[in-house]
MDTraj code that builds the backbone (N, CA, C; nanometers):
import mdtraj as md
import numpy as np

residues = "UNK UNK UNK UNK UNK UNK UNK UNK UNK UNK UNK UNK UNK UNK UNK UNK UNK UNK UNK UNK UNK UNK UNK UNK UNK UNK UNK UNK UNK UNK UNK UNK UNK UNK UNK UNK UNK UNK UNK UNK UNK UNK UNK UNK UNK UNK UNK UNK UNK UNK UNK UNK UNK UNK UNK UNK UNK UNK UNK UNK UNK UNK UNK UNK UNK UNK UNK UNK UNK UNK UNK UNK UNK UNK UNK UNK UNK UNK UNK UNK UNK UNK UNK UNK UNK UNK".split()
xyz = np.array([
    [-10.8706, 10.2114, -13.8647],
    [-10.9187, 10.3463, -13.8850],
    [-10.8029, 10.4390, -13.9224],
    [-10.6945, 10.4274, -13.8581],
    [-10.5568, 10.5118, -13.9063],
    [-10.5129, 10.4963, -14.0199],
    [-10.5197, 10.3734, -14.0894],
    [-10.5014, 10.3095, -14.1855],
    [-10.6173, 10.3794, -14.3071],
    [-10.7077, 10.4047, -14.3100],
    [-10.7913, 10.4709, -14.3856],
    [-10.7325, 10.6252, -14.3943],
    [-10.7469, 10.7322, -14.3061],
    [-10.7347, 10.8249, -14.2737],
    [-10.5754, 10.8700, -14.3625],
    [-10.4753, 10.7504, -14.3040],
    [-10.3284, 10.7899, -14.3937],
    [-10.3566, 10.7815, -14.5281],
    [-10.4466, 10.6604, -14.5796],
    [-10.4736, 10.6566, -14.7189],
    [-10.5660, 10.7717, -14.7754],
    [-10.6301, 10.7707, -14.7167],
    [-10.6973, 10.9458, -14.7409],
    [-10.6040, 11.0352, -14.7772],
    [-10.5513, 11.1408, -14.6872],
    [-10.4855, 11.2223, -14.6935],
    [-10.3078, 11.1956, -14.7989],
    [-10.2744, 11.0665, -14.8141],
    [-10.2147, 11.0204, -14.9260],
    [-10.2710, 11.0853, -15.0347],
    [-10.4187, 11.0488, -15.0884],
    [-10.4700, 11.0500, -15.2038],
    [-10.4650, 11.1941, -15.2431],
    [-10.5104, 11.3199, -15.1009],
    [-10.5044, 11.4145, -15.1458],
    [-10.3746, 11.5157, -15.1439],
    [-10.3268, 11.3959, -15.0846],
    [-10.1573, 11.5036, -15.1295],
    [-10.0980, 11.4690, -15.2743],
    [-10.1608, 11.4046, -15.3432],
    [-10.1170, 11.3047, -15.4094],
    [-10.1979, 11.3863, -15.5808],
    [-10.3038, 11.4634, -15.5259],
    [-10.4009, 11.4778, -15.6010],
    [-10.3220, 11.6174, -15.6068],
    [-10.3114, 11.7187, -15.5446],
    [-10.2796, 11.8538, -15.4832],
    [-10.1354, 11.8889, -15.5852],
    [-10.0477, 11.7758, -15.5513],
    [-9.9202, 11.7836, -15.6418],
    [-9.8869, 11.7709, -15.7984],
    [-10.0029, 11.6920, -15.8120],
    [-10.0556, 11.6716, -15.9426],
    [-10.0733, 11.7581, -16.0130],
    [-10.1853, 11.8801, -15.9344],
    [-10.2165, 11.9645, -16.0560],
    [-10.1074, 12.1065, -16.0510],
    [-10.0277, 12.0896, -15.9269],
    [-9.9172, 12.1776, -15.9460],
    [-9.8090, 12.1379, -16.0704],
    [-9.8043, 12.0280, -16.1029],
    [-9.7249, 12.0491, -16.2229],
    [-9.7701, 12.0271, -16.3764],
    [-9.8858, 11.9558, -16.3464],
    [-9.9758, 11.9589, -16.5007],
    [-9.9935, 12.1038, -16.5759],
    [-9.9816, 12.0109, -16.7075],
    [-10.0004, 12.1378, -16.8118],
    [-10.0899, 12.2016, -16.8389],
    [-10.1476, 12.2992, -16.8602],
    [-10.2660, 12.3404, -16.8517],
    [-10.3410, 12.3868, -16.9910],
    [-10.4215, 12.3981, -17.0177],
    [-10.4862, 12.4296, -17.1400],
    [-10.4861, 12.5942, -17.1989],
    [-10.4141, 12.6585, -17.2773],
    [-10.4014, 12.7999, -17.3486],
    [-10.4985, 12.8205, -17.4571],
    [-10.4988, 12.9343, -17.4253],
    [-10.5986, 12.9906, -17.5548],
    [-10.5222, 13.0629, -17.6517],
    [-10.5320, 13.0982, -17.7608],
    [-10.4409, 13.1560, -17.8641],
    [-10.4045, 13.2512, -17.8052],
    [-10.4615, 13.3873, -17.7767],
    [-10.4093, 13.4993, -17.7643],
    [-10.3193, 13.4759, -17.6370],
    [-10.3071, 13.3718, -17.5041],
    [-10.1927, 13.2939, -17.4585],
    [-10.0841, 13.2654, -17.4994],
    [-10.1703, 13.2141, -17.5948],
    [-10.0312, 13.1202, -17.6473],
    [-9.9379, 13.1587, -17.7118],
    [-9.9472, 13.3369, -17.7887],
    [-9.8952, 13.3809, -17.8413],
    [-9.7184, 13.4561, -17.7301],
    [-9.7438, 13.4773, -17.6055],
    [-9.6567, 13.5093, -17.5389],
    [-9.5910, 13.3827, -17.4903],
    [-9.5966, 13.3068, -17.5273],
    [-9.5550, 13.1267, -17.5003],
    [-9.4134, 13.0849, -17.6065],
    [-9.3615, 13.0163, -17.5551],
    [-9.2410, 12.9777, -17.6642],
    [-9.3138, 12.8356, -17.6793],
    [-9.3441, 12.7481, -17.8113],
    [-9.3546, 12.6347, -17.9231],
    [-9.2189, 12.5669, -17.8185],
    [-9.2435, 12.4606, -17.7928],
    [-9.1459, 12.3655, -17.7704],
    [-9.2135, 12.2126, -17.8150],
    [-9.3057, 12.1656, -17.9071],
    [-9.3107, 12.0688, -17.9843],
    [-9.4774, 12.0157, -17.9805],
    [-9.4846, 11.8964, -18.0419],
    [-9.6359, 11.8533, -18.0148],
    [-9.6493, 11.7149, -17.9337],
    [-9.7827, 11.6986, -17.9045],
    [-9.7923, 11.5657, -17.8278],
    [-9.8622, 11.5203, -17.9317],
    [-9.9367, 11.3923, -17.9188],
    [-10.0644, 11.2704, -17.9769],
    [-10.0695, 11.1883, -17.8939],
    [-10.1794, 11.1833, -17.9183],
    [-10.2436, 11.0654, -17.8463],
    [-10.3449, 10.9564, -17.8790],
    [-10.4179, 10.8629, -17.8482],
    [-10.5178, 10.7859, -17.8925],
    [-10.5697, 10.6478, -17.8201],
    [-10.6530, 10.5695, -17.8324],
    [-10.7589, 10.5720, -17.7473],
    [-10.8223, 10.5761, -17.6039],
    [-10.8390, 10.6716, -17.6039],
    [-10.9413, 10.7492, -17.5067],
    [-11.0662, 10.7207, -17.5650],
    [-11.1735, 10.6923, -17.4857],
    [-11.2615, 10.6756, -17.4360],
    [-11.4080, 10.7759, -17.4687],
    [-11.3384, 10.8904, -17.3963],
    [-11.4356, 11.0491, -17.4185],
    [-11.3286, 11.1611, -17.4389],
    [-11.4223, 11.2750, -17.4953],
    [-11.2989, 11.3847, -17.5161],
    [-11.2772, 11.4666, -17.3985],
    [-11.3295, 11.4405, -17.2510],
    [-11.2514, 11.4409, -17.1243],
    [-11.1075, 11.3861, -17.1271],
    [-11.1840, 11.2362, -17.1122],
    [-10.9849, 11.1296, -17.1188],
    [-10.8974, 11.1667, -17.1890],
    [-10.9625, 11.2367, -17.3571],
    [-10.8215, 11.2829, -17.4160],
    [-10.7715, 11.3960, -17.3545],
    [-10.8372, 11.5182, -17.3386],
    [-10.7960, 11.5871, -17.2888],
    [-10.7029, 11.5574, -17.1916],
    [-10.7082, 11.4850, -17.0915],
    [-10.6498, 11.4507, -16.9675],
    [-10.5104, 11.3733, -17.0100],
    [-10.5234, 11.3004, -17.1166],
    [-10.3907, 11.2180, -17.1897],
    [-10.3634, 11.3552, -17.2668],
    [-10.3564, 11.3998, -17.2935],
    [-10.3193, 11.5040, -17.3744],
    [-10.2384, 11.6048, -17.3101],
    [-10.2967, 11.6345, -17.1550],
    [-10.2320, 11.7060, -17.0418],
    [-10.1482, 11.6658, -17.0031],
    [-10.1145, 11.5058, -16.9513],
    [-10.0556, 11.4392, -16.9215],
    [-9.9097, 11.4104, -16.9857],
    [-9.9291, 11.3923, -17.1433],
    [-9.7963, 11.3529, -17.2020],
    [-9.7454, 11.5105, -17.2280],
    [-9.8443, 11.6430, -17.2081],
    [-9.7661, 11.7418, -17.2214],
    [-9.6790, 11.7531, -17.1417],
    [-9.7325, 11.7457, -16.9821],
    [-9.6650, 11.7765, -16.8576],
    [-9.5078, 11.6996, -16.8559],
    [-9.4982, 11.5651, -16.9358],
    [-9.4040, 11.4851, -16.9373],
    [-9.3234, 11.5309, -17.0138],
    [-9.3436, 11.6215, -17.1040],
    [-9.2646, 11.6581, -17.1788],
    [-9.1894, 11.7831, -17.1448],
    [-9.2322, 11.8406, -17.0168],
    [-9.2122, 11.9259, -16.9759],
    [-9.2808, 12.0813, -16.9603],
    [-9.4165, 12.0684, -17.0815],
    [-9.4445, 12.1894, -17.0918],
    [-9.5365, 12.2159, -17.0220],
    [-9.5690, 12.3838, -16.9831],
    [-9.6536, 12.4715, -16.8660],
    [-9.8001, 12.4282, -16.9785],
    [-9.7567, 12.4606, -17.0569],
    [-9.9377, 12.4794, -17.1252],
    [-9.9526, 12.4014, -17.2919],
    [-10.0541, 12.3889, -17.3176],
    [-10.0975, 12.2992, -17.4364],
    [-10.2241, 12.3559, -17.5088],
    [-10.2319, 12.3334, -17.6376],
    [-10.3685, 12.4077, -17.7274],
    [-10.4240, 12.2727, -17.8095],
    [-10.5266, 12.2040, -17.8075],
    [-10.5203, 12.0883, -17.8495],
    [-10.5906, 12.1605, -18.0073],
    [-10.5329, 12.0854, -18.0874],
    [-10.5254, 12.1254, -18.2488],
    [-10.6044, 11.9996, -18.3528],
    [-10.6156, 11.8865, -18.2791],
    [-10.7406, 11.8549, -18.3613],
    [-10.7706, 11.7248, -18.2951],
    [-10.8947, 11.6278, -18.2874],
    [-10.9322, 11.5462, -18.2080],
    [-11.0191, 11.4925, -18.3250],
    [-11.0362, 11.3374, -18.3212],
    [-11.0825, 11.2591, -18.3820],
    [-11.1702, 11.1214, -18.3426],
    [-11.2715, 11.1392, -18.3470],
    [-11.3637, 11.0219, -18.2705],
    [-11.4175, 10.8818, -18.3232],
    [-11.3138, 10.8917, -18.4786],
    [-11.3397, 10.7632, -18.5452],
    [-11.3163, 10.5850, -18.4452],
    [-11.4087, 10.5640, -18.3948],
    [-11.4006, 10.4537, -18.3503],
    [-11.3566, 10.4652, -18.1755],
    [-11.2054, 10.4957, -18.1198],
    [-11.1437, 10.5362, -18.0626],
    [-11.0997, 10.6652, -18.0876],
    [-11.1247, 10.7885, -17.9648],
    [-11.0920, 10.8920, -17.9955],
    [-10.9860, 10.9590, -17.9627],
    [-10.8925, 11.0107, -18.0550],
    [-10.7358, 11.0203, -18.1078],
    [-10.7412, 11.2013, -18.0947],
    [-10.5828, 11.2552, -18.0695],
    [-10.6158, 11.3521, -18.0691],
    [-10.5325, 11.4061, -18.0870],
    [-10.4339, 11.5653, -18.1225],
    [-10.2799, 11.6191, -18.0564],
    [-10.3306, 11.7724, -18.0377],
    [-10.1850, 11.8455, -17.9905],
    [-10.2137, 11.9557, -17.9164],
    [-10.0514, 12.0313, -17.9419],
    [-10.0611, 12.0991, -17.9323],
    [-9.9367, 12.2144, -17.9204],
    [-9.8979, 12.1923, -17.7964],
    [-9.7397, 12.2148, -17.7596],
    [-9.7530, 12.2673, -17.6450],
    [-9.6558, 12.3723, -17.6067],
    [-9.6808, 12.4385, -17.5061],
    [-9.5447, 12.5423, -17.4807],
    [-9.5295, 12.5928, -17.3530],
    [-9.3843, 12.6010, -17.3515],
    [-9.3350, 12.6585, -17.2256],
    [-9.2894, 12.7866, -17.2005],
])
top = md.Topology()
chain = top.add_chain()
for i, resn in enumerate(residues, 1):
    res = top.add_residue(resn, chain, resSeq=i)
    for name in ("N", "CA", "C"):
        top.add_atom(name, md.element.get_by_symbol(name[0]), res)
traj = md.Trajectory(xyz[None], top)
């Protein structure tokens, strides 16, 4: 039972820290007080949730606070990129 409970509260510390440093999604008139520090891509994902979420993901790695995704493609596997800026 302790053994559950630690894995629990693992997951949600785990979850909690996560979205403290993920990148988050901007809207233009955002993005305009934002400094351009480069683009991401990505591709196959699943749904345009997952990209989104890969899309957040390789922003955050790259370092940046926020991202504008700039075009998405559902040929077969769905592909996608995004702005991002810090």
């Amino acid at each position: 039972m302790k053994t559950i409970k630690t894995t629990a509260v693992a997951i949600a510390l785990s979850a909690l820290s996560f979205g403290v440093f993920a990148a988050q999604p901007v809207s233009p008139t955002e993005a305009q007080s934002l400094n351009k520090i480069g683009t991401v891509s990505v591709d196959g994902a699943s749904t345009l949730d997952g990209l989104e979420a890969k899309l957040a993901e390789k922003a955050a790695a790259a370092g940046a606070t926020g991202y504008s995704i700039t075009s998405a493609n559902t040929n077969n596997k769905i592909s996608g990129t995004a702005v991002i800026y810090k």
